[in-house]
N, C-alpha and C positions, 0 to 999 in steps of 0.2 A: 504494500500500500504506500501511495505515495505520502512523503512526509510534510507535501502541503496542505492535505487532505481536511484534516480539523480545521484550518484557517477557513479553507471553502464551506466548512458544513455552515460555521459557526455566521458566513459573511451570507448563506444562500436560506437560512434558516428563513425569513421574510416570505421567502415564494411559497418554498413545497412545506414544510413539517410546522411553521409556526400557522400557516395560512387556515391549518385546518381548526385552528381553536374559533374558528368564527365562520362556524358551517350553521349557522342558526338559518342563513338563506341557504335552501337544499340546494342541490342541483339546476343548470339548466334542462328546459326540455332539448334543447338540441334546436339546430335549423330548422325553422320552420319548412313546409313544401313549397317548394316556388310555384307560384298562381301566374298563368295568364290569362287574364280575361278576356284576352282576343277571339275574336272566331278561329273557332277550330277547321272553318273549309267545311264542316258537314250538314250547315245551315245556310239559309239566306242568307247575305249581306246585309247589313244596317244600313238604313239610307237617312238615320238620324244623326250622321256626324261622329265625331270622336266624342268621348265627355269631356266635361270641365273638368281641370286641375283640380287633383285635391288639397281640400283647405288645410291647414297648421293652425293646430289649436295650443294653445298654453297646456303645461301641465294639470289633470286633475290629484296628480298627489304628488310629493315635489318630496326631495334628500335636506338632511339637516343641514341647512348652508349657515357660515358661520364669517361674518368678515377675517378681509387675511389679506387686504394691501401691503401692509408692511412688512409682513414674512413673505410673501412672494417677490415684492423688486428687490428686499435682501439678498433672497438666493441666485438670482438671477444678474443683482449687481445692477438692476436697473433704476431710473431714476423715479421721483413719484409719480404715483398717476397721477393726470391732470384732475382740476377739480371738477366735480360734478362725475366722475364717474366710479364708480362702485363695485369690488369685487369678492366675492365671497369664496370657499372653498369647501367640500365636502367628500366624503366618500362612501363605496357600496363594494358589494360581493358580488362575483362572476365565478362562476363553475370554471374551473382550468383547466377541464376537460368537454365541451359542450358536448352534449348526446351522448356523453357517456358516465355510468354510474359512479359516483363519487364522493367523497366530504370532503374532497379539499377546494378551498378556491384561493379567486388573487382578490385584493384589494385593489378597487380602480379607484385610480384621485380626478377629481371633477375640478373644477375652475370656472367658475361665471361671471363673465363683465358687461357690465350694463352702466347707462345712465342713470341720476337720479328720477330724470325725468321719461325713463323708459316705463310705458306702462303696464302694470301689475300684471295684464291677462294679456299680454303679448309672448308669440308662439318664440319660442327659441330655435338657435341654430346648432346645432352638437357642430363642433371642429375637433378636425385630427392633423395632426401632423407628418403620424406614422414614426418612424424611424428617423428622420432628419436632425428632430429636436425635440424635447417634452412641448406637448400641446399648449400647454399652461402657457410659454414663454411666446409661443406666436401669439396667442391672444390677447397676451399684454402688451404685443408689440401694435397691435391692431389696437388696441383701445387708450394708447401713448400717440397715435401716427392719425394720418387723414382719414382713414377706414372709417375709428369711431363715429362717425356721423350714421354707421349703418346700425348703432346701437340706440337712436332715436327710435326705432320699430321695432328691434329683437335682441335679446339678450343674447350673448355667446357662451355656449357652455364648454368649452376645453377640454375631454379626456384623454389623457396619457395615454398612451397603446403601454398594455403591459411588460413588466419589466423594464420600464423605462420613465425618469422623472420620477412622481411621487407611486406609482400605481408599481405595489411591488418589487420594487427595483434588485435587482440582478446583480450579485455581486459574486461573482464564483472564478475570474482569474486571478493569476499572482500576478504583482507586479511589476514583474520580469515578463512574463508571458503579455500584458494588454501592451507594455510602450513597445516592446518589438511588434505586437501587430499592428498597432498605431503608428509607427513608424515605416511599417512595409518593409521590416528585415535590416533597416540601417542600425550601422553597429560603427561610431565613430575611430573603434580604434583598428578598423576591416576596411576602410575606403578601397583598397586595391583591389579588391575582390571585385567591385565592379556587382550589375546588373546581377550574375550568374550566383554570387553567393549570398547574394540578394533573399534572391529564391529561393535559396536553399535554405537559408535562416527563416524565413516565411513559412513554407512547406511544413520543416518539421515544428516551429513554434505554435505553427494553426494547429495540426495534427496533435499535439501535446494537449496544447489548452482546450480540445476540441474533447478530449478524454478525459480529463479533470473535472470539466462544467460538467458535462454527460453524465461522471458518476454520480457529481453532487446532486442534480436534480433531477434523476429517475424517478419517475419514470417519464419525466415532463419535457423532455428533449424536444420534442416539436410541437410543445403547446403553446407557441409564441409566434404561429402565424399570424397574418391578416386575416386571415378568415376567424380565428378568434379574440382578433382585436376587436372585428364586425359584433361577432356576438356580444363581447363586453356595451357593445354600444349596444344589438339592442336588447338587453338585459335592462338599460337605463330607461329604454321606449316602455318596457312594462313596469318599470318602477313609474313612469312618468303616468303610463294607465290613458295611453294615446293611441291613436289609430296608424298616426305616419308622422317620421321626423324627418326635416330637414338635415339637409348634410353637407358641409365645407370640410373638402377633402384639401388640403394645402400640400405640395412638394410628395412624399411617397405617403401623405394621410390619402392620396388619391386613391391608391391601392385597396388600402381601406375601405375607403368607398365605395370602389366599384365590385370589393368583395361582398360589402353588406349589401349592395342591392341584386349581387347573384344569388343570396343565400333568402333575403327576404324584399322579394319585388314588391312585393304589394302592403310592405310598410315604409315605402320611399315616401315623400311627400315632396321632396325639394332635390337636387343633389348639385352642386358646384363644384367643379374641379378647378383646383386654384397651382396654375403652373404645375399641370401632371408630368409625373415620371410616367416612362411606358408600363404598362400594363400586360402582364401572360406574355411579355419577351424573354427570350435567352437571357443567362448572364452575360454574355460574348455583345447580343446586341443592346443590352443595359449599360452594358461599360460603355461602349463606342459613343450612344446618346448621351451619356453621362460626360465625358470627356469630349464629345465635341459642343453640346452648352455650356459647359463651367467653361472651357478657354473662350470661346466668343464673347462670353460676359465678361471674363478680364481683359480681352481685347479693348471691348468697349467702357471697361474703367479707365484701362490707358490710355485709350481716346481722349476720355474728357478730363481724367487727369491733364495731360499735354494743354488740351486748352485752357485748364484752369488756370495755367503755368505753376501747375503744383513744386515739392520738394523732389520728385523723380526726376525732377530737367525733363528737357525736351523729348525724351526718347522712353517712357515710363515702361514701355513691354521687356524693352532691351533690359532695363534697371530690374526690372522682379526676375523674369530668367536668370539675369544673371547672380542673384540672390539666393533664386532655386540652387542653382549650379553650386555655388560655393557654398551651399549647408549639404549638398550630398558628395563635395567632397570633402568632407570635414573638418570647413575651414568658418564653421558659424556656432563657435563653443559645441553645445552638447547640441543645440536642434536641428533634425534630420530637414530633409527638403519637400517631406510630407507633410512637417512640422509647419514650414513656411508657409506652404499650401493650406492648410487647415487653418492658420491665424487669418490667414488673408482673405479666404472665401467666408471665413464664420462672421470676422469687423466687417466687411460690406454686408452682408445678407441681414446683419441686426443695423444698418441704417435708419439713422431718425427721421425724422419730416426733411430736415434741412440736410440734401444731399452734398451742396455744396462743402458742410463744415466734415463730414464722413468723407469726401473723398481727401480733404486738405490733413483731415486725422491721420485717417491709414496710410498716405502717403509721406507723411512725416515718421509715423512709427518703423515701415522699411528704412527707409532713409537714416534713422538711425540707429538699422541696425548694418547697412553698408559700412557706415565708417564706423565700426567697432562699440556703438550702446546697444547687447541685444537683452537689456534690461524690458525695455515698454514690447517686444515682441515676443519674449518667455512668458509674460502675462498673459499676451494674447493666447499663446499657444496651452496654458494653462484654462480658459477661458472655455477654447473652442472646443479642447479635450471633456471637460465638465458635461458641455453642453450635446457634445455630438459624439463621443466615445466612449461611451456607459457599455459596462459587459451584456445586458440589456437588450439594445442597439446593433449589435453585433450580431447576438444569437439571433434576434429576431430577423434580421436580413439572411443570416444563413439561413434557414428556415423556408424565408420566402425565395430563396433560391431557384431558378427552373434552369437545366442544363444546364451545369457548371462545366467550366471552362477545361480542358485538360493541362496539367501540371508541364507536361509538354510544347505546349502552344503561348504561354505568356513570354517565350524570349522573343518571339516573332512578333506577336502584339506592341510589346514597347519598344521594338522598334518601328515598327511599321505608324505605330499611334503618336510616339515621339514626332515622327516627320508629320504627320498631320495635324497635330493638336501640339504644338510647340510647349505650353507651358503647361498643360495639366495629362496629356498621352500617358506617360509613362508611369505617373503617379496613379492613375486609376486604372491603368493595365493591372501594375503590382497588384493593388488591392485586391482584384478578384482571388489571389492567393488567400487571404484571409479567410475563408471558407473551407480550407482544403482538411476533411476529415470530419464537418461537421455535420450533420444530421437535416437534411431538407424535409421540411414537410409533405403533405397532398398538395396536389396542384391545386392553385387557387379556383375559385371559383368564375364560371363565365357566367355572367347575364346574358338571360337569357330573353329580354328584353326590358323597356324601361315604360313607365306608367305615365313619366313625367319628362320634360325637354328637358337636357341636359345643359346647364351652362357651363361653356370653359372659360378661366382667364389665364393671360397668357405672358408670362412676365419675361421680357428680352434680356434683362443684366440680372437672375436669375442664378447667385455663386456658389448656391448648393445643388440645383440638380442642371441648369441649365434651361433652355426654350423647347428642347427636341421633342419632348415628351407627347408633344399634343400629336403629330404624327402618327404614333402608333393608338391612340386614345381614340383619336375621331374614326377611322376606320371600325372602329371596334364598337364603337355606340351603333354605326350605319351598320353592322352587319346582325343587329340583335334589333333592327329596323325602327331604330331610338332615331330623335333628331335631336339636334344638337346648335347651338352658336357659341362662336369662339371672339373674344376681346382682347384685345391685343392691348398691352401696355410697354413702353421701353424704357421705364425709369428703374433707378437701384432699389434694391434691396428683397428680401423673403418675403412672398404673399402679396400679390396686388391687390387683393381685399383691402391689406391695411396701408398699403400704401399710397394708393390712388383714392380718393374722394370719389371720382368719376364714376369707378368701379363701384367701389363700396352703394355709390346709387342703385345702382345697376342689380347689385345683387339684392339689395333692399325691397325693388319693385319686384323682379323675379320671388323673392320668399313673400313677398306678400299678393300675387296675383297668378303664378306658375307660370306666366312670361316669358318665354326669354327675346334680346330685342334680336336687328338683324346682325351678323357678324360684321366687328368695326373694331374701330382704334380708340383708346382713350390719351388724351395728353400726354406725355411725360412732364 
């Protein structure tokens, strides 16, 4: 037995062995059957039209919400909410195993922001985040940023996808085992090694740590899909004692969403994808859309860096490459070139309203870490570790895994991905190694069609998953004979909900009349 073994029992205790002292909620029933109400072909045709959207009602029974401003921009390090707006906190139980017999479950953590002046019997929106970042913190970003105007009509309820943030959290590697996978195998006192022992330190640190979490939380190894994040949510729709929720799916919470409306179609009521990742793709074509929108969004930071006449000088793509380059060859103290990457994409994607003073921040933070302070960029990398590198986060993407990559094919990849995506190819080639050994779930769920028009928005500088995502999204609504409109936004940061006003309207009339408008542009 390994001699890490009591650290992990003692750090995983939260999910599996403690969870079950609060089995007073039994079990889920399991997924519902998916219903389509369409003609079957074995009848007439209606010649009365499609129906009307269905309505969103407020909750008839509601979680013990309790304020919690303050402990939430705490943890998050964020600054206070503005005034007039209000946010509570609560939690509930979900079977960790849906449809099947059990007394154990997880604790989901909820987050709700609203105005003061949001009214009492106004329907809410559940938001996910999925895997990118605890749901809680986009929602405070939405109700800090322009969005909030869309909390004048509906309140936002926040739930963590489990094992992640407050909802169970996941603590089962050493760490030794999380910075080497969070680093993608960089080992500062191995630079010679190059790409090749890269991999190799990858390989076997995934496959180690893959065996370790596995023992700790047997038997729950793949209960950390999207398809049972879906259920945690709607586990909330029957606490809530409603017919259909609305749903803001943000960055892979899309995932999410489009599992829970494969699993329970006919409790949609709303569904928004907010800058979707691809959906039921390969790992192979996950990476590629993944690495080729995070680089076009840094492209386009460089951009307006340049013209802002930021601290990068005139050439800002050339200044972060080269930045990249000199922390993978370990010439940037201890942080790897993953490391760089992850500060950089996590301070843009938490942009405030005023893009301007975010681009002139983060570009002073590189800047000094070129000429030797990588004091204010250890923070960051500290930061975006918190926020997006939870043991959690990890299992749960391996999990949602579909054909992973072979161990074989990623030297080909970073190269091949390097020449195409300059600044982030090879960092997210690597990554796919982090999976290697671990336990994939069932394959996600497909809708099998949608009750209600699907809106997407669509966010260009986009520095967690990228733009690419709506490509594989919109085929995929058109083929389960959904319709859909897509809003295109090109301004910084995570979730064009909260970052656009324009949108946040948009989505506002959509939740409150099943709408959606025709596919367009909103300002940056």
């Amino acid at each position: 037995m390994r001699s890490v073994l009591p650290v992990r029992l003692l750090c995983a205790l939260s999910v599996v062995v403690a969870l079950a002292a609060g089995c007073a909620v039994g079990p889920d029933t399991g997924p519902e059957l998916v219903i389509d109400n369409g003609n079957d072909g074995n009848g007439p045709a209606s010649s009365a039209g499609p129906p009307p959207p269905p309505q969103l009602t407020a909750p008839n029974a509601d979680l013990a919400w309790k304020p919690c401003a303050s402990p939430v921009t705490a943890r998050f390090g964020l600054p206070a909410v503005p005034a007039g707006v209000l946010v509570d906190c609560a939690e509930y139980q979900s079977s960790i195993t849906p449809g099947v017999a059990t007394v154990d479950s997880v604790v989901v953590s909820a987050v709700r922001v609203r105005l003061a002046a949001t009214p009492a019997a106004a329907a809410p929106l559940v938001l996910t985040s999925g895997t990118d970042m605890p749901s809680a913190l986009t929602a405070m970003l939405l109700a800090s940023a322009p969005g909030r105007s869309l909390l004048a009509d509906h309140p936002i309820v926040a739930v963590d996808r489990r094992g992640i943030g407050e909802s169970s959290p996941l603590d089962c590697l050493t760490v030794r085992e999380r910075n080497s996978l969070l680093d993608n195998g960089f080992d500062s006192s191995d630079v010679a090694g190059g790409t090749a022992a890269r991999q190799q330190r990858l390989i076997s640190t995934a496959a180690e740590a893959a065996d370790g979490c596995s023992e700790t939380i047997s038997p729950y190894q793949v209960a950390f899909t999207a398809a049972n994040a879906a259920s945690d949510i709607e586990r909330l729709r029957t606490i809530w004692k409603v017919d259909r929720i609305g749903l803001l799916g943000v960055g892979s919470g899309s995932d999410v969403a489009l599992a829970y409306s494969g699993l329970y179609r006919n409790r949609v009521g709303r569904i928004i994808l907010d800058t979707p990742t691809p959906y039921l793709t390969s790992a192979r074509a996950r990476g590629q859309q993944l690495a080729a929108g995070t680089d076009a969004a840094l492209a386009q930071f460089a951009t307006v860096c340049a013209a802002a006449r930021c601290a990068l000088g005139s050439d800002p793509r050339r200044a972060i490459n080269g930045l990249i380059q000199q922390a993978a060859r370990g010439q940037l103290a201890t942080l790897s070139d993953a490391d760089v990457l992850s500060a950089l994409t996590t301070e843009l994607a938490l942009t405030t309203s005023d893009r301007a003073a975010t681009v002139f921040r983060v570009a002073s933070l590189l800047q000094s870490a070129v000429t030797g302070d990588v004091a204010p960029l250890t923070a960051a990398v500290a930061r975006a570790r918190a926020i997006r590198g939870g043991d959690g986060q990890l299992l749960s993407r391996c999990n949602d895994t579909s054909q992973p990559v072979g161990q074989n094919e990623i030297g080909d990849l970073v190269t091949s991905w390097t020449q195409q995506y300059p600044l982030t190819g090879a960092d997210t080639a690597l990554s796919l190694l982090r999976c290697n050994g671990w336990p994939a779930g069932p394959a996600a769920p497909r809708p099998a069609g949608f009750d209600v028009a699907v809106l997407v928005l669509n966010g260009g500088t986009d520095t967690i998953n990228g733009a690419t995502g709506v490509g594989a999204v919109e085929p995929l609504v058109l083929a389960a004979r959904g319709t859909s409109s897509t809003v295109t936004w090109d301004g910084l940061g995570y979730s064009v909900a909260a970052h656009s006003d324009c949108a946040a309207d948009i989505v506002g009339r959509y939740a409150n009349t099943g709408t959606v408008p025709d596919t367009g542009a909103c300002p940056s």
